[in-house]
VOPAGU-2260 file (C-alpha; in pm, 1 decimal, decimal comma):
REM VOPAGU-2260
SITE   aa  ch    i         X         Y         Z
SITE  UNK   A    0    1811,6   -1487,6     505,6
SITE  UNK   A    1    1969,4   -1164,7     407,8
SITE  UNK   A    2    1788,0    -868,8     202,5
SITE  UNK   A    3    1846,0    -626,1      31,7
SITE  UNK   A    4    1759,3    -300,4     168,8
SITE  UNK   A    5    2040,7     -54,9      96,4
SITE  UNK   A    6    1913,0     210,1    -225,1
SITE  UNK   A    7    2238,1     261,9    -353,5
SITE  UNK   A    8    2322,0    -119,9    -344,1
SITE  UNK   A    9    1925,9    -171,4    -552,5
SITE  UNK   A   10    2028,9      94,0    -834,8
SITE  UNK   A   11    2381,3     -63,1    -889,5
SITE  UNK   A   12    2142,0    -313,7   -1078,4
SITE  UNK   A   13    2053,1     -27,6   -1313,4
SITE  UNK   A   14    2190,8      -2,3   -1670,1
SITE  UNK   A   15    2505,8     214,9   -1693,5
SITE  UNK   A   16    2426,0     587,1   -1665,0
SITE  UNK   A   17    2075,5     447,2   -1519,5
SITE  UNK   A   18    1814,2     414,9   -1732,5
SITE  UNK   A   19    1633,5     679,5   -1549,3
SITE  UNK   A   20    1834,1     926,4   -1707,0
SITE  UNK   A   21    1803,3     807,2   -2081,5
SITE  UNK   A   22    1626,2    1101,7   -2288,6
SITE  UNK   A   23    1310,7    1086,7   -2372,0
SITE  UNK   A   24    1181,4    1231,5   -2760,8
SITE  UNK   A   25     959,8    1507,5   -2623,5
SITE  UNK   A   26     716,0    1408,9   -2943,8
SITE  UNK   A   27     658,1    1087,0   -2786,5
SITE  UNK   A   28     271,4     997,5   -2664,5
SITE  UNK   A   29     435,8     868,5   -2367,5
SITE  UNK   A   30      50,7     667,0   -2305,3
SITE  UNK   A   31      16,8     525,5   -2613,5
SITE  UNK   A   32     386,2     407,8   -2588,4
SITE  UNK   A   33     335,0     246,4   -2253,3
SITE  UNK   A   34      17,9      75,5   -2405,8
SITE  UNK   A   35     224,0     -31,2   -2731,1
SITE  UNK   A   36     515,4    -172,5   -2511,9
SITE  UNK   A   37     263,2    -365,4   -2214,2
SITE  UNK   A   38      77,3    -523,7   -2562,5
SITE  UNK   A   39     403,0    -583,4   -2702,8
SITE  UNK   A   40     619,2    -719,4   -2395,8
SITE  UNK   A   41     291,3    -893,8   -2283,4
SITE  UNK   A   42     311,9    -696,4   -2003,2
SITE  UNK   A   43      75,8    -623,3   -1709,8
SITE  UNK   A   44      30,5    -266,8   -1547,4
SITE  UNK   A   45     -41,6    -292,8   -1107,0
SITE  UNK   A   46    -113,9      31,5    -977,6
SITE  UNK   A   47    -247,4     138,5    -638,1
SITE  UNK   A   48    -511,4     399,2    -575,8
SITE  UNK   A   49    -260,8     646,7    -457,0
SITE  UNK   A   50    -107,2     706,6    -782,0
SITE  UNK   A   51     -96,3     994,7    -991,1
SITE  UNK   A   52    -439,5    1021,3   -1187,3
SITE  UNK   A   53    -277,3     945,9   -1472,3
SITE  UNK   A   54    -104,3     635,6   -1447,7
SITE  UNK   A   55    -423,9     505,0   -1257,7
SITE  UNK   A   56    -578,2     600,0   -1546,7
SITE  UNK   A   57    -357,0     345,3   -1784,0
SITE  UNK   A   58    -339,9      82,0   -1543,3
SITE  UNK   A   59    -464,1    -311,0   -1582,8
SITE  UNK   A   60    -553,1    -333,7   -1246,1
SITE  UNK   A   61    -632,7     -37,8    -965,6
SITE  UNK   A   62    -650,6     -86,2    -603,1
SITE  UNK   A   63    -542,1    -146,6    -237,1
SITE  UNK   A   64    -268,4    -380,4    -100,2
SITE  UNK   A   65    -518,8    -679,7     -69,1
SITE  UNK   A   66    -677,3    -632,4    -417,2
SITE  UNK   A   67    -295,3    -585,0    -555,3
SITE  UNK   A   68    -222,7    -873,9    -401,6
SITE  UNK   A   69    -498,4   -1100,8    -553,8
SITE  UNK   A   70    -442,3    -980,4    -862,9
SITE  UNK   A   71    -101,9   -1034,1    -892,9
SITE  UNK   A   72    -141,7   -1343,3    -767,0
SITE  UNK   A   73    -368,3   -1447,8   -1061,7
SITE  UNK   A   74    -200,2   -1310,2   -1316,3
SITE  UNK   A   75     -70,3   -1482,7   -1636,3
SITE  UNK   A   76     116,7   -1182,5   -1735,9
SITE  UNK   A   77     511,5   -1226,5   -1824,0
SITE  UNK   A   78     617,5    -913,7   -1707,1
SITE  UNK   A   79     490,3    -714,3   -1406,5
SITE  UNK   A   80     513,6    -352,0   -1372,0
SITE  UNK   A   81     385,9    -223,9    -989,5
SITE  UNK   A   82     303,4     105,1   -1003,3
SITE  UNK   A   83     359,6     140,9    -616,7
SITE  UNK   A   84     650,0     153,8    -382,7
SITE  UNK   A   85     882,4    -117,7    -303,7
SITE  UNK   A   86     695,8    -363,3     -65,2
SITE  UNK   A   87     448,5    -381,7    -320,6
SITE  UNK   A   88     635,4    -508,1    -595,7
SITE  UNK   A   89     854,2    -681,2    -362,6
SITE  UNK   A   90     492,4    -904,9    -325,9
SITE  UNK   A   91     420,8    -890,3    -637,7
SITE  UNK   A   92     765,2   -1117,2    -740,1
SITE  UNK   A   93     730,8   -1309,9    -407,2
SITE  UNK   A   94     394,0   -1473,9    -570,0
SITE  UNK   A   95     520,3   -1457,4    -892,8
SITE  UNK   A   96     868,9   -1581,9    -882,2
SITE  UNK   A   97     906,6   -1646,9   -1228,6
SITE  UNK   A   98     753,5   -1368,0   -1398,3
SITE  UNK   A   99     988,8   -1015,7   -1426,3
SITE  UNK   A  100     888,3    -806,3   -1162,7
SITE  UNK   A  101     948,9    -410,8   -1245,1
SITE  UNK   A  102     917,6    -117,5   -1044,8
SITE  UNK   A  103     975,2     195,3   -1191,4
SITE  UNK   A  104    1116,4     402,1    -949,1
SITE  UNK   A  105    1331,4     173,4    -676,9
SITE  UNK   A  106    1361,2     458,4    -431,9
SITE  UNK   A  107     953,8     461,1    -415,2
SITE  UNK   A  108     983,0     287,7     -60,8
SITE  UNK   A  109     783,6     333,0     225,0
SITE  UNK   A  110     829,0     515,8     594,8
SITE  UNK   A  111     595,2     230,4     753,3
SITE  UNK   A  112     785,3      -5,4     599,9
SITE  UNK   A  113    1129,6     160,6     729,4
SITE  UNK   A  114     995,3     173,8    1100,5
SITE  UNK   A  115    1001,2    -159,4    1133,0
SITE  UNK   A  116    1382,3    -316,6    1054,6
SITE  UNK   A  117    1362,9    -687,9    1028,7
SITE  UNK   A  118    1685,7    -737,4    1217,9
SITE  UNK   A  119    1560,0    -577,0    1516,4
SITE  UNK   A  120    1198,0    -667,3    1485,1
SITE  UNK   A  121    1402,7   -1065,6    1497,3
SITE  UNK   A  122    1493,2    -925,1    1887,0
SITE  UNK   A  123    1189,8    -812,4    1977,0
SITE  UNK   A  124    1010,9   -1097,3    1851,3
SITE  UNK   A  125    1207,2   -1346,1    2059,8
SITE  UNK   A  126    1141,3   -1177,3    2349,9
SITE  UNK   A  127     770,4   -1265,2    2297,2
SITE  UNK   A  128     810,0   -1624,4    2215,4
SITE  UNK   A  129     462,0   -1692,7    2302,4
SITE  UNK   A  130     326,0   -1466,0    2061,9
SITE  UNK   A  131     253,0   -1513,6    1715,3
SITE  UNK   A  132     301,8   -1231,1    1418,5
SITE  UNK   A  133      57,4   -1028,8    1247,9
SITE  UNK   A  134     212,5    -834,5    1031,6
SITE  UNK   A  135      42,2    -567,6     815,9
SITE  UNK   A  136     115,1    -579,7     472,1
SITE  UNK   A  137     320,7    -271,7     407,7
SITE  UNK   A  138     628,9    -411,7     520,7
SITE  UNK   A  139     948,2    -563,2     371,2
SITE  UNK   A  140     996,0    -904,7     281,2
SITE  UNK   A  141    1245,6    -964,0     522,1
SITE  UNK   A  142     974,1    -835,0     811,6
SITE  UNK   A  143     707,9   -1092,6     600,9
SITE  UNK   A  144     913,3   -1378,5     661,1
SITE  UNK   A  145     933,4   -1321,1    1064,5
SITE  UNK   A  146     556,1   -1340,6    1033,5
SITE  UNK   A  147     272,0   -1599,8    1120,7
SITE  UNK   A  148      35,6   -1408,0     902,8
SITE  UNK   A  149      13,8   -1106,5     708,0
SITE  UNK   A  150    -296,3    -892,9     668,0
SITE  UNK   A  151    -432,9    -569,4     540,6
SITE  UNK   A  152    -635,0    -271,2     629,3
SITE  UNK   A  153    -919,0    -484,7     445,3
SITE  UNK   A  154    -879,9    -796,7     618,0
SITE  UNK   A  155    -667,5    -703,1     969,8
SITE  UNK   A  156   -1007,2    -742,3    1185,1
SITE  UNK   A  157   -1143,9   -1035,8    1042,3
SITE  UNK   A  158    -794,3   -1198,7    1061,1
SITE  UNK   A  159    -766,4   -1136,4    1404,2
SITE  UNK   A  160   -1128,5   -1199,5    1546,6
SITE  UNK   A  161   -1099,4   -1548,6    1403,2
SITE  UNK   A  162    -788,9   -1651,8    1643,6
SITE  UNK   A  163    -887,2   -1796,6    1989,2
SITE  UNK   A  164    -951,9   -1481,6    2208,2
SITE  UNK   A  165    -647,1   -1581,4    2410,4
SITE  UNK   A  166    -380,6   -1584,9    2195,9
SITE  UNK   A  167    -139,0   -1354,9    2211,3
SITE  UNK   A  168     -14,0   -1174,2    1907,6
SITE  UNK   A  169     242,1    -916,8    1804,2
SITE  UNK   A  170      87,9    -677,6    1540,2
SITE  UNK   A  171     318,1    -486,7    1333,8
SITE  UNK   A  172     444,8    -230,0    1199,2
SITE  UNK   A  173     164,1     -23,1    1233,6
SITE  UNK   A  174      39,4     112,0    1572,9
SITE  UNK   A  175    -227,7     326,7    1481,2
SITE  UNK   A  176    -398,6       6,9    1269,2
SITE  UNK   A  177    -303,8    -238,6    1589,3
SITE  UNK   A  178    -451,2      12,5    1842,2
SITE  UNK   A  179    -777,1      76,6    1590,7
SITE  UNK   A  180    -822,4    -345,6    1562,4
SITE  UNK   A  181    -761,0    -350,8    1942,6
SITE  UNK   A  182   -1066,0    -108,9    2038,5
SITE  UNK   A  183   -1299,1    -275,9    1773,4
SITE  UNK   A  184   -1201,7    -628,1    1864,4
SITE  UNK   A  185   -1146,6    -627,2    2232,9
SITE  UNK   A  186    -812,6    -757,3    2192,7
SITE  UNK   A  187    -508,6    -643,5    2354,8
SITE  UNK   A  188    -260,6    -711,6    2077,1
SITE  UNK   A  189     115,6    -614,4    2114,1
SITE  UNK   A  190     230,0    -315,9    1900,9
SITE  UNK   A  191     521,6    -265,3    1739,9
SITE  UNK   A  192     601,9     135,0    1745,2
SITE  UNK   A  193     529,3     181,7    1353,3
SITE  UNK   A  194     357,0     452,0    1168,1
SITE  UNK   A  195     293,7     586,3     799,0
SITE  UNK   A  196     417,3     981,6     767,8
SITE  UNK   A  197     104,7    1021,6     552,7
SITE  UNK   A  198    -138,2     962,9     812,8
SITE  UNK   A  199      -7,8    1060,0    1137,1
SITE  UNK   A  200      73,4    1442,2     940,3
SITE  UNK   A  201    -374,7    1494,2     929,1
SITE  UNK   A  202    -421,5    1829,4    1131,9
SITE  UNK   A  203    -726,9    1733,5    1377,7
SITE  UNK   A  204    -780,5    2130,9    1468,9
SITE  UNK   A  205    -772,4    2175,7    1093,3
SITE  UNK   A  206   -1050,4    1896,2    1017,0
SITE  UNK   A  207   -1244,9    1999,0    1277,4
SITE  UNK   A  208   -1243,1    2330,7    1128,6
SITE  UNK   A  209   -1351,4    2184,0     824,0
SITE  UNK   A  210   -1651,9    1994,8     979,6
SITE  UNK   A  211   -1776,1    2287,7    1096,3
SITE  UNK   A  212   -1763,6    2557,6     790,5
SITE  UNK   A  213   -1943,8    2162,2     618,8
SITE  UNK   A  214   -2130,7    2037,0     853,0
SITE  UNK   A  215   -2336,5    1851,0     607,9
SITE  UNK   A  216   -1993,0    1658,8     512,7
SITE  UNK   A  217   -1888,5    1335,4     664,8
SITE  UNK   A  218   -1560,7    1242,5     717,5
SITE  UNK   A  219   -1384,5     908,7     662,1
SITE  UNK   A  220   -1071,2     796,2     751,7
SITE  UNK   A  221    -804,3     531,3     694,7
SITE  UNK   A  222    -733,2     265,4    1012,7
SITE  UNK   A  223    -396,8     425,3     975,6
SITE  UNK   A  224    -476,9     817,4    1100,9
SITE  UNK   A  225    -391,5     849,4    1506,2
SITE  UNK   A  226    -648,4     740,4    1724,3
SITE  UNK   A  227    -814,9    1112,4    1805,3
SITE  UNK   A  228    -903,0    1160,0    1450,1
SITE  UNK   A  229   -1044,1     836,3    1366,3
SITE  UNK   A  230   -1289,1     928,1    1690,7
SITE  UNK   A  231   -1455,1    1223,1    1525,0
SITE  UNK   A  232   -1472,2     988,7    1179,3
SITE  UNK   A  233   -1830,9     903,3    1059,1
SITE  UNK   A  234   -1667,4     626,4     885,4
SITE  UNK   A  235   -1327,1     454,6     915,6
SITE  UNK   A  236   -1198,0     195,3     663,4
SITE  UNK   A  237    -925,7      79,7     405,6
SITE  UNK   A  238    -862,1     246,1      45,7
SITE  UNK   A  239   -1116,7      46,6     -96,7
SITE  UNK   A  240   -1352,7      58,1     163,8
SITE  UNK   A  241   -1333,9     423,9     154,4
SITE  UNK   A  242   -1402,1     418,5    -196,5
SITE  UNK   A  243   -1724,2     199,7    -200,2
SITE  UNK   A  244   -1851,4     427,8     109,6
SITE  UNK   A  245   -1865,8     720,7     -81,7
SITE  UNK   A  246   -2023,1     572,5    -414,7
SITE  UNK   A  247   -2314,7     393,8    -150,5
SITE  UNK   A  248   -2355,2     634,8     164,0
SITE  UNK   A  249   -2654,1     940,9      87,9
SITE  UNK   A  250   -2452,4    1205,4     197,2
SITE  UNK   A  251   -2335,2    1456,0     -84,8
SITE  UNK   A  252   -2021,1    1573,3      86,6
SITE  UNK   A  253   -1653,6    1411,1     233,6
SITE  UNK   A  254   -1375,8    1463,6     406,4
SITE  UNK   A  255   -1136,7    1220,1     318,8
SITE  UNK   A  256    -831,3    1145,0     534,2
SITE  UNK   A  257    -616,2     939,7     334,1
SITE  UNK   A  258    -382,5     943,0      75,6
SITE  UNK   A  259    -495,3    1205,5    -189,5
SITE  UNK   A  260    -489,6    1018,8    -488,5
SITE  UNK   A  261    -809,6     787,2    -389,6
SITE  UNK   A  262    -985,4    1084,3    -429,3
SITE  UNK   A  263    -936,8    1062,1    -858,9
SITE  UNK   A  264   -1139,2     722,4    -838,6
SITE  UNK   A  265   -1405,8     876,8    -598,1
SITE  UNK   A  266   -1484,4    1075,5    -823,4
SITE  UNK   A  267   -1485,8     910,7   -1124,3
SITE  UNK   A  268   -1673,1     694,9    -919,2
SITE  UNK   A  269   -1965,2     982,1    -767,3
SITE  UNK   A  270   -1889,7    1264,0    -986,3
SITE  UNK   A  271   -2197,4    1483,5    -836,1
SITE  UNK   A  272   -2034,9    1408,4    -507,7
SITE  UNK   A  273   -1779,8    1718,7    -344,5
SITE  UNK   A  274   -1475,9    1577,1    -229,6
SITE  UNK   A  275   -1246,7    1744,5      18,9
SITE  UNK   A  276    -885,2    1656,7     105,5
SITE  UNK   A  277    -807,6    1596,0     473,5
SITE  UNK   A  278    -557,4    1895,0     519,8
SITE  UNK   A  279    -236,0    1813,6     694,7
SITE  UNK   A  280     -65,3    1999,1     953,7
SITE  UNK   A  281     168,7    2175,2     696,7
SITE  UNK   A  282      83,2    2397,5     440,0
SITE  UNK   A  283      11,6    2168,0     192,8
SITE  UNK   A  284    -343,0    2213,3      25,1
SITE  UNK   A  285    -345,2    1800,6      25,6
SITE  UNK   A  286    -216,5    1463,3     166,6
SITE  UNK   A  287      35,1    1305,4     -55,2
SITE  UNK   A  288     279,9    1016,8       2,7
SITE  UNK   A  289     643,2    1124,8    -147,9
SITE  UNK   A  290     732,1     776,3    -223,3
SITE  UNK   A  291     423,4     696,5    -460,7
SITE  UNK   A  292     475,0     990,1    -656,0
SITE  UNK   A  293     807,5     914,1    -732,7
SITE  UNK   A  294     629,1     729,6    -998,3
SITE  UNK   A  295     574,0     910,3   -1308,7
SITE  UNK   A  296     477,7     830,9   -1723,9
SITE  UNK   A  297     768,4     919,1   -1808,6
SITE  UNK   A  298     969,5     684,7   -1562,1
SITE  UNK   A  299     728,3     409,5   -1613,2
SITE  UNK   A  300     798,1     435,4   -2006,1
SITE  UNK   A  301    1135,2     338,1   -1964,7
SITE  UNK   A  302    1091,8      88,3   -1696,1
SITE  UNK   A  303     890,6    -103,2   -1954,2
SITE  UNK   A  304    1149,4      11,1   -2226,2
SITE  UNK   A  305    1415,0    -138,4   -2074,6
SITE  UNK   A  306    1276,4    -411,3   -1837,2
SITE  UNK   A  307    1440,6    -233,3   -1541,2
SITE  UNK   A  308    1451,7    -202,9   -1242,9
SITE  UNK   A  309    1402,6    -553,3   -1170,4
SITE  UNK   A  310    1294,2    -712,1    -855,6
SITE  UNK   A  311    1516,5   -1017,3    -720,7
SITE  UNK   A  312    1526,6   -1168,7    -422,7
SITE  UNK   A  313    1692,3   -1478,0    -230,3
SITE  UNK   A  314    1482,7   -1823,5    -321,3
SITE  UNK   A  315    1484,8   -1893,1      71,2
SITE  UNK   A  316    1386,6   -1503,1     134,0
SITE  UNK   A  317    1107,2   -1568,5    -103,2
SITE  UNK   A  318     950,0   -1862,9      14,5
SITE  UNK   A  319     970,0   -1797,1     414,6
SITE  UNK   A  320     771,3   -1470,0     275,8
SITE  UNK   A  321     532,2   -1633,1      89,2
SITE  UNK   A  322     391,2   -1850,2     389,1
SITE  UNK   A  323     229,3   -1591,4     551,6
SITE  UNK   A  324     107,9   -1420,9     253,0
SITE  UNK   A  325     -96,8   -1745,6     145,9
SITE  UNK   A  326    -231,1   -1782,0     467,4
SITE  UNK   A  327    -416,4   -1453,7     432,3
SITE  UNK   A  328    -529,2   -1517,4      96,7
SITE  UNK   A  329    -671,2   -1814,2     218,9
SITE  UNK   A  330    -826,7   -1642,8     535,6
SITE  UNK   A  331    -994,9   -1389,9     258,1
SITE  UNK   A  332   -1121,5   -1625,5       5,0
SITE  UNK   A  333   -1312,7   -1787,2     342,9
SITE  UNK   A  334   -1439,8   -1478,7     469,4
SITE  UNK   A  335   -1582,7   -1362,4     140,5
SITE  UNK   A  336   -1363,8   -1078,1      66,2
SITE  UNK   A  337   -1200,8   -1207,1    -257,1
């Protein structure tokens, strides 16, 4: 099964010139255009919680890997645009493998996703014949189809408590998720050495600063952050998790240690609530992932102007992928969680 994972290789599929260059006429309503062209190319709009406001804000469907999952899943769309980074789409056309998949940016990829090569993940995993794969979701679909199941942050604990207690299992790509489902499970898991740049950047002198000039505030984190922050957390859970934990808990004040863009639906979601960005150990006053914001109106305009840049993959690439996926929808529908 070969994939491809080589950028340059990906935008040779591009229009001449790349249609990421065509000019744009400045007196365009670039929203109302993207909302003429989805009704027009019956056309569906996927976008994740950590894109810019505004795109979330035009968007069929908003939410985390497993909700972006089900819903492209169910869709009866002809033509999917992800507003995400690759792996997503890359999911998106491995459900949907006759629908047009479109992501409008192709070099929107992902450094979890990159830590985990499947050629050498292939080695590793032999050496551990006894051991099936968990595999998180924000990996390739060459690293999907070395895997037994996949999961997300939503599901990951559930999907692993329901094994037998002795199995062994190789979780990956993500250590700081494996260790996290470790400690709260009791298991002892195998980890691949994996990590997102987003959440491993969170400056833990910096939030504890922060806790004390608020100490009224609680802070929640993603399973993703490094194991000494998600110990001072009040509450640690995925995107969505996050989200419905601020709309329900009491408390009046957050610190949120994740992605920054969540924070737009928190507080459309509590707007008498005060939201504060986890600050990272640069000088950033937020938390942003490069990749997703590669994303923009203006690029996801003429993605659906020009159908492109299209997401293809190898029939046999597709399918080996798919297993694992289905297995954890099926595992989710059981445990109530979609």
């Amino acid at each position: 099964m070969n994939e491809i994972t080589n950028m340059d290789a990906l935008m040779a599929a591009v229009p001449e010139k790349g249609f990421l260059d065509a000019p744009i006429d400045p007196r365009l309503d670039l929203v109302e255009e993207i909302k003429r062209l989805k009704e027009e190319k019956k056309a569906v709009l996927l976008a994740h919680y950590y894109q810019e406001s505004e795109i979330q804000d035009i968007a069929d469907y908003i939410g985390d890997s497993l909700g972006l999952a089900e819903a492209a899943a169910k869709t009866d769309a002809e033509i999917i645009v992800f507003a995400g980074v690759h792996f997503m789409a890359e999911t998106a056309k491995i459900l949907n493998p006759n629908k047009k998949v479109l992501l409008p940016d192709l070099n929107a990829g992902c450094s979890l996703s990159d830590s985990c090569p499947p050629d050498v993940f292939a080695e590793f995993k032999k050496r551990h014949p006894e051991h099936i794969v968990i595999t998180y979701i924000n990996c390739s679909a060459g690293m999907k189809a070395l895997s037994d199941i996949i999961c997300t942050s939503s599901n990951a604990q559930q999907i692993v408590e329901s094994l037998p207690a002795d199995q062994k299992i190789i979780f990956a790509p993500d250590k700081n998720l494996g260790g996290y489902i470790n400690r709260v499970s009791g298991r002892n898991m195998l980890l691949w050495d994996g990590a997102c740049m987003v959440h491993e950047i969170f400056s833990l002198e910096k939030i504890t600063r922060l806790k004390e000039q608020h100490p009224e505030a609680k802070l929640i984190a993603h399973p993703e952050c490094e194991e000494p922050l998600l110990k001072i957390s009040d509450f640690i859970g995925s995107t969505s998790q996050l989200l419905k934990y601020v709309v329900t808990d009491p408390a009046d004040t957050f610190i949120v240690a994740t992605e920054a863009g969540i924070l737009h639906q928190m507080q459309k979601a509590a707007p008498n609530k005060t939201l504060i960005a986890a600050p990272p150990e640069n000088n950033c006053a937020c938390n942003d992932c490069p990749y997703m914001k590669l994303n923009t109106l203006e690029k996801l305009y003429l993605c659906l102007k020009y159908e492109t840049p299209e997401i293809n993959m190898e029939e046999s690439l597709r399918l080996a992928a798919k297993k694992p996926i289905d297995k954890m929808l099926e595992l989710s529908k059981q445990f109530g969680l979609i």
